[in-house]
Structure formats: C-alpha cells, structure tokens
C-alpha positions as CSV (number, residue, x, y, z in Angstrom):
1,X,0.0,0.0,0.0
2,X,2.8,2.6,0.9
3,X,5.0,1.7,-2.5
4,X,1.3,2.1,-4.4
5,X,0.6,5.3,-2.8
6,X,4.2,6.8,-3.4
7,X,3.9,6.0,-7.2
8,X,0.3,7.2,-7.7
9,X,1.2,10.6,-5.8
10,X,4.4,10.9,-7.9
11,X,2.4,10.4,-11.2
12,X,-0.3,13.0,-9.9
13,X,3.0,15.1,-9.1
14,X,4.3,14.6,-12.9
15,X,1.0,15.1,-14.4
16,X,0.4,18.3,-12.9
17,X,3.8,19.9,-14.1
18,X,3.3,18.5,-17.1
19,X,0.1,20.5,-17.9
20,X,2.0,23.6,-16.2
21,X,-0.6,23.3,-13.6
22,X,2.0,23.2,-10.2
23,X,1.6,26.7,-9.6
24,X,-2.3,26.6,-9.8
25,X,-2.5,23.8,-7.8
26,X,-2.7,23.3,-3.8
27,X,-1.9,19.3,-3.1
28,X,-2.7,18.1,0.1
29,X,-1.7,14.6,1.9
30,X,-3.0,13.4,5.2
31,X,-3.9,10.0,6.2
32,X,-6.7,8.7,9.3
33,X,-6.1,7.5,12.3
34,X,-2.9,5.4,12.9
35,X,-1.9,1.7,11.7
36,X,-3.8,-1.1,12.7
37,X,-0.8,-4.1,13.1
38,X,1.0,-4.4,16.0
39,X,4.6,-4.7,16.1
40,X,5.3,-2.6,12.8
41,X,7.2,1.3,12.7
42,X,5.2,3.6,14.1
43,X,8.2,6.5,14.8
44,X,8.6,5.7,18.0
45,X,4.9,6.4,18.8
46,X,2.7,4.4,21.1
47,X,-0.5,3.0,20.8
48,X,-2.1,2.0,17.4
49,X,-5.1,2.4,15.4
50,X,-8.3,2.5,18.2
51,X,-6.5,3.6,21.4
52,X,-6.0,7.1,22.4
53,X,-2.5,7.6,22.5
54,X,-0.5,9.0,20.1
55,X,-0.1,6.2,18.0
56,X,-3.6,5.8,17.5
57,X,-4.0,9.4,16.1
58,X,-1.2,11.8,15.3
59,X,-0.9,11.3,11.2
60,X,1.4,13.0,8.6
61,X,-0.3,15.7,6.7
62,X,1.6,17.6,3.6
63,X,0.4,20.6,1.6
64,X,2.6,21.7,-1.2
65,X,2.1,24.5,-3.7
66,X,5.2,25.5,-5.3
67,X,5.6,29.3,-5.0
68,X,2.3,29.8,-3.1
69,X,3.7,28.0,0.3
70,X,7.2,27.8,2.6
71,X,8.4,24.2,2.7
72,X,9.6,23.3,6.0
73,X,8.3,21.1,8.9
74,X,5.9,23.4,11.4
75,X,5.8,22.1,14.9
76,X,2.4,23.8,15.8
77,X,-0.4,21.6,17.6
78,X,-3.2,21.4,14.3
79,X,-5.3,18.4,13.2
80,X,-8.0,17.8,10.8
81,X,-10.6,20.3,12.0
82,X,-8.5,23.2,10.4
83,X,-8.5,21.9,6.8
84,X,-12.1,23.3,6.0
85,X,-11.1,26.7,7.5
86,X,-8.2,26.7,5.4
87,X,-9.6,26.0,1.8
88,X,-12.7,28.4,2.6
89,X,-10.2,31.1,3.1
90,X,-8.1,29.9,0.0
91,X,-11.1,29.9,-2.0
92,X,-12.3,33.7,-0.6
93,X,-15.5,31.8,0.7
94,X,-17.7,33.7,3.2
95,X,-18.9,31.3,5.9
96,X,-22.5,32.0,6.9
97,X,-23.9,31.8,10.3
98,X,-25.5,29.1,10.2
99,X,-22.0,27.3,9.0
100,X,-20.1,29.1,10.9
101,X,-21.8,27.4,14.5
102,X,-21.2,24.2,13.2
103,X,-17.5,24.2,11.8
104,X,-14.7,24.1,14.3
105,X,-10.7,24.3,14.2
106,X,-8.4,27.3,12.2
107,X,-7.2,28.4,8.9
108,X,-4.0,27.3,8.9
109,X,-3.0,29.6,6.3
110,X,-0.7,31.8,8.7
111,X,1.6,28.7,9.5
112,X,1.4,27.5,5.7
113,X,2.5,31.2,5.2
114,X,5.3,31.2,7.7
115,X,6.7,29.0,9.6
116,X,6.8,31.1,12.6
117,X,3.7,32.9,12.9
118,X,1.7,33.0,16.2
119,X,-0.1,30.2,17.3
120,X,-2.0,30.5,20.2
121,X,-2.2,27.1,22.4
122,X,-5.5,25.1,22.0
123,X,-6.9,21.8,23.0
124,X,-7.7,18.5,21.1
125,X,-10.2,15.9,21.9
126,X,-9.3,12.5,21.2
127,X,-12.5,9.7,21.3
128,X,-13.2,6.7,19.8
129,X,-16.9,7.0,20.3
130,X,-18.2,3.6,20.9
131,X,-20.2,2.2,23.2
132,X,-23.1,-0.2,23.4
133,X,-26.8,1.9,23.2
134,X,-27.7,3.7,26.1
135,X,-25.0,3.2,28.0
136,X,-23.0,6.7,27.1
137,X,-22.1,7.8,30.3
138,X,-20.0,5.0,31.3
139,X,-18.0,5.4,28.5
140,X,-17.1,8.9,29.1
141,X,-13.9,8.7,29.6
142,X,-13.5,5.4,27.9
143,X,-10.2,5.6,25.1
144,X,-10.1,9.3,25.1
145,X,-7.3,11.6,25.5
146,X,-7.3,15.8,25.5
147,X,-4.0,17.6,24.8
148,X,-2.6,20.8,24.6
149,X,0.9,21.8,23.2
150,X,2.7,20.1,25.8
151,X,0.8,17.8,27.3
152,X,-1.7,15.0,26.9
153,X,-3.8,13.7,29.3
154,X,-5.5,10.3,28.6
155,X,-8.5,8.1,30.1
156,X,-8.0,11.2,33.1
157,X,-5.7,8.5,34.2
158,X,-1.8,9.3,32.4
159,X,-0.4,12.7,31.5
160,X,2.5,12.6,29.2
161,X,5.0,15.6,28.7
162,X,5.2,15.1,24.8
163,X,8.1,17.4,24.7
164,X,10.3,15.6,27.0
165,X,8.5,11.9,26.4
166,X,7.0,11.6,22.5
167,X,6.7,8.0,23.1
168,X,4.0,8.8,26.1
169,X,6.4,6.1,28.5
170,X,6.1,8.2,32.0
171,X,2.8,9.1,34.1
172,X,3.5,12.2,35.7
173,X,-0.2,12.9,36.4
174,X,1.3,13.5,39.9
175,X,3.6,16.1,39.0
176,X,1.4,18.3,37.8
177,X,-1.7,18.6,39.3
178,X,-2.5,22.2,37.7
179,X,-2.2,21.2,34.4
180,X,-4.5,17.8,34.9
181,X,-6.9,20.1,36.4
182,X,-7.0,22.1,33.2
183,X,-7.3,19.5,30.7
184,X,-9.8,17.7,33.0
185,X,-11.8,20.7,33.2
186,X,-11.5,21.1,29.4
187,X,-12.5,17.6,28.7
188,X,-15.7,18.3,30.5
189,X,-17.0,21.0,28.6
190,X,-16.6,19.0,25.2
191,X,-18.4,16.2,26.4
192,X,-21.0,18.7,28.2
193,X,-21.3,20.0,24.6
194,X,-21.2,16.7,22.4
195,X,-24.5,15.0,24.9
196,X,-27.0,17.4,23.4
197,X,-26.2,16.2,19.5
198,X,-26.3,12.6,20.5
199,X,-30.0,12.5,18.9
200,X,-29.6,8.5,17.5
201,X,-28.6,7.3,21.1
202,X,-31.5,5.3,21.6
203,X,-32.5,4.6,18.1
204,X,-32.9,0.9,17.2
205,X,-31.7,0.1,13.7
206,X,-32.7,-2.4,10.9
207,X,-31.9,-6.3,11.9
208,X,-29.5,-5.7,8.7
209,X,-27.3,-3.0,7.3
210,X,-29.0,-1.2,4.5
211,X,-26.4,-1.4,3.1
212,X,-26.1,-4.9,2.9
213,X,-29.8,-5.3,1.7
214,X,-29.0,-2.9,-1.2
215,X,-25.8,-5.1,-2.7
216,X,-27.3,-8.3,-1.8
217,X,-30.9,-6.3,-3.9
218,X,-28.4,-6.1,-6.4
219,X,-25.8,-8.4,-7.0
220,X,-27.2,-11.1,-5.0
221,X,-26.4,-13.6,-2.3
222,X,-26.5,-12.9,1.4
223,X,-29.0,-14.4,3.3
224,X,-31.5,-17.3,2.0
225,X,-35.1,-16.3,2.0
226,X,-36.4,-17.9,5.5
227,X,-34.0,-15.6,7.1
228,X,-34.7,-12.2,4.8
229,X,-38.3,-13.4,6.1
230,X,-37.3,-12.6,9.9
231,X,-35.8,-9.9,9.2
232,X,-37.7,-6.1,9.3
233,X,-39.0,-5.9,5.7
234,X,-38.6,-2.3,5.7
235,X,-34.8,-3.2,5.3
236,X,-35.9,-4.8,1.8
237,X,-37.4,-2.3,-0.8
C-alpha cells in the first residue's frame, strides 16, 4: 500500500507539471487514524489504530504548492478540523452563520504562510466513540485523550510531557496537578457539549445494514429467504 501510494502521488506530481498546472495547484496529503498491526514502525509512537494515544491518532499531513507555500516542517499543535477553514479562506469563501456554529478548528494559512507565525495554544479531543446503546455515560472517559501543546492527558488517568517523552512512556499525572486540572476541566466542557447532538442514542436500527440489503438487492447472495423473512421488511425495498 505505501509503494502504491508513493507511485500514484508521484504520477499525480508529474502530471500536474506537465500541464503547467503546479503553480495553480494546492496538493494536500493526510492520512486517518494510525496503523492497525502491531509490532510494525510507528516512529517511535505508542498505541495503534483505536487507542487514544498517540499512536492511535497523530498522522502526517503535507500541503505543497510550489511558489504559493514555505516548505519546511511546522511544529504547531493542528489536526483535521483546520483543513475546511483553510480552503474556505483559499477559495475567498464567506462562511454563513448558520456554518459558521457548526464548523470548528483554524485556517491554517498563517503557519502555511510562515513557519513562525503565532499560534495561540488550543486543546484537542481525542475519542473513539463507541459504546453499546444507552449506556453513554460509562463510557465517558473510555479511550479518550485531551491535549494541549505540551501535554496529553488520557483516560484522566496518564499525563504525558510530549516534549520531554514523545513516546507517552512516563505518568506524571502526579507532577502536575495544575495542568490535569486544566485538561480535565477542558475535557468536560466537550463532552458537556457533544451530549446534546447525540440525537440516535436510543435509536434501534434495521436487523440488517441497509447497506447490505441494497448489494445483496443487487448483486445477490446474502442471506436465504427464510432468514430475509425474519428480518424487518422495511430493510428490503
């Protein structure tokens, strides 16, 4: 997957300066949450895909536009949330109000722009969001992780200093009580916030997948027709 990915971005690369298009052109490259096999590179990180440490969700992300951009790493604390700001300010799109109180995160346009520009410190909430129905409360605190700059405090049980300890190896929850308050206090007005929008909490689905039904409607197979005849018609047009 990684050799197939580095030769389709470098013919995407060729084809656009071939058509002269480079300078016209903003390419970006991120990736979602981290790998899913154990015991493989991960630079150094811990965790893996589904757990809240950093493993689990810091990704590489690379914008290039020759001319337009200054290459270099930037060390700033962004994520994912900032990419719609940043192409709606590209584009000279004016967000409405409506849009505007649903979108989260920053252009990142200053940083693309220079390397050192002001960042002001921020917090990110890390959640796998999964639990079985009704049962949300329990599982508030359940693989999650909120960090700042500095640190990163996860399951409100281990607080890693990612400056001194990337590899999140040493607890020192009890070193900084201040800071854990912080995060903690933090990490209760998200999920104070995210409650409200949990509007399917209590829904019960189909006995099937929709989707399911509509390949099986289509290509065939899946299940024979005394079982299709337990299961809620409405999942069969």
């Amino acid at each position: 997957m990684i050799a197939n990915i580095d030769e389709n971005v470098g013919r995407l690369l060729a084809a656009l300066q071939e058509q002269e298009l480079e300078a016209r052109t903003l390419v970006i490259f991120l990736t979602d949450n981290g790998h899913s096999v154990r015991e493989v590179y991960n630079a150094g990180m811990r965790g893996m895909k589904g757990s809240p440490y950093q493993g689990g969700t810091r990704v590489p992300s690379f914008w290039r536009w020759p001319g337009k951009l200054v290459p270099g790493d930037r060390g700033q604390l962004t994520a994912h949330v900032d990419v719609f700001r940043t192409l709606a300010e590209l584009a000279g799109a004016r967000l409405s109000p409506e849009v505007e109180a649903q979108v989260e995160g920053r252009s990142l346009l200053p940083l693309l722009a220079d390397p050192e520009a002001a960042w002001p410190d921020r917090f990110l909430v890390t959640h796998v969001g999964r639990w079985p129905r009704g049962r949300v409360e329990e599982f508030k605190l359940r693989q999650s992780a909120i960090r700042n700059t500095r640190f990163r405090l996860v399951q409100d049980t281990e607080l890693f200093d990612l400056v001194a300890d990337p590899g999140e190896t040493n607890n020192v929850l009890a070193e900084h009580p201040e800071v854990v308050a912080t995060l903690r206090a933090a990490y209760d007005a998200w999920w104070a916030s995210v409650l409200p929008a949990l509007e399917n909490e209590l829904v019960i689905g189909p006995s099937v997948n929709p989707f399911k039904a509509a390949y099986w409607e289509q290509f065939g197979g899946g299940p024979d027709e005394a079982t299709r005849k337990q299961m809620d018609p409405a999942t069969f047009r």
